[in-house]
N, C-alpha and C positions, 0 to 999 in steps of 0.2 A: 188654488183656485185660478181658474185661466182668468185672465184680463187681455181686454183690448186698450191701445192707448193711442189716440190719435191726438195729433199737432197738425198744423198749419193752419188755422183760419185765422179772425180780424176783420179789421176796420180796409174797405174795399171801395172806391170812387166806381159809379156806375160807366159799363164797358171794361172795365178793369177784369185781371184776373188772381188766380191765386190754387192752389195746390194741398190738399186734403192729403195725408197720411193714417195709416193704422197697420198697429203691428202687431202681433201676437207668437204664442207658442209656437212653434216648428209642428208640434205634434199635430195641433188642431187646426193652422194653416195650409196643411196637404193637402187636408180629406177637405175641407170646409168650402161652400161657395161665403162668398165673403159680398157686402152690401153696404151701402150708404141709405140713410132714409135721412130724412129734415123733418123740425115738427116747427112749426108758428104756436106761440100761446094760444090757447083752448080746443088745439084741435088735435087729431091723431096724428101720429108719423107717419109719412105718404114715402113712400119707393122712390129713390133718385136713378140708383142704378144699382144692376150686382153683375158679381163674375165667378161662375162657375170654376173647380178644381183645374177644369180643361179648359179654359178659358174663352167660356164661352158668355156673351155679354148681356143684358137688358137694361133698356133705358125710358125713363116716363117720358112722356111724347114734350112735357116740356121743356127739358132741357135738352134732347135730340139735336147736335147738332154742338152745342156749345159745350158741354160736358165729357171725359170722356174717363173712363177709370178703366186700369190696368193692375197688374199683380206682380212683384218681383217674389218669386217662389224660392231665391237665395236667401231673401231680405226676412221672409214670413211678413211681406207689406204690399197690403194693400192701396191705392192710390185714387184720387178723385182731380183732374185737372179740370177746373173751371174757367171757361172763358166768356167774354163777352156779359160777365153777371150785372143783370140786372136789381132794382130795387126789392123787387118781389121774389129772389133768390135770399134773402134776407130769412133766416131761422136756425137753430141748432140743429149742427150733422151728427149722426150718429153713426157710427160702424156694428156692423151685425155680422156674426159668424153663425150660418148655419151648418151643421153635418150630423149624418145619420145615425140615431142610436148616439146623438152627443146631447148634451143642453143648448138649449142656442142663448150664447153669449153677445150681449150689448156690452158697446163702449158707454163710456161718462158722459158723451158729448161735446162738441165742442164748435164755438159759435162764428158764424159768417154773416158779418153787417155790410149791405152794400149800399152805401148813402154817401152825399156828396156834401 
C-alpha cells in the first residue's frame, strides 16, 4: 500500500518560518501531481498548493506570496516552504498524491502551530 509521510512542522512564533516535507514511492511520485491542503477543526480541507508531474504550480490566494512548494523528483519529495506564517496559518497539513487511473493517496497529517 502506497503511503505518504511527511515531517517538518511544529510549534512556530508568528513571521517565523519553517519547511513541510513528503515522500512517497518512486513509482507513484512520476506520474502524480502532488498537494498540500490544511484543515482547522470542523471544517474541510482547503488547497494550500499543488504541483504538477511537470512542475507546474497553484496556490490559494492566501498564502500567495509567502508560501512556496517545489518537487525534488530524485528524492520522490515533495516540499512546502512557509514564510512569513502567520496565526491563522495554524492547522494540520496534509500531502495529497493525485495520478490518473491511481487512487488518490493522503498523508497522516501533520501539524503547524504558529502562536507566540
Amino acid at each position: 500500500q502506497v503511503q505518504l509521510v511527511e515531517s517538518g512542522g511544529g510549534l512556530v512564533q508568528p513571521g517565523g518560518s519553517l519547511r513541510l516535507s513528503c515522500t512517497t514511492s518512486r513509482n507513484l511520485f512520476s506520474i502524480a501531481t502532488m498537494g498540500w491542503y490544511r484543515q482547522t477543526p470542523g471544517k474541510q480541507p482547503e488547497l494550500v498548493a499543488t504541483i504538477t508531474s511537470g512542475g507546474s504550480t497553484n496556490y490559494a490566494d492566501s498564502i500567495k506570496g509567502r508560501f512556496t512548494i517545489s518537487r525534488d523528483n530524485a528524492k520522490s519529495t515533495v516540499y512546502l516552504e512557509m514564510n512569513s506564517l502567520k496565526p491563522e496559518d495554524t492547522a494540520v497539513y496534509h500531502c495529497k498524491a493525485e495520478a490518473r487511473f491511481r487512487p488518490v493517496v493522503w498523508g497522516q497529517g501533520i501539524l503547524v502551530n504558529v502562536s507566540s
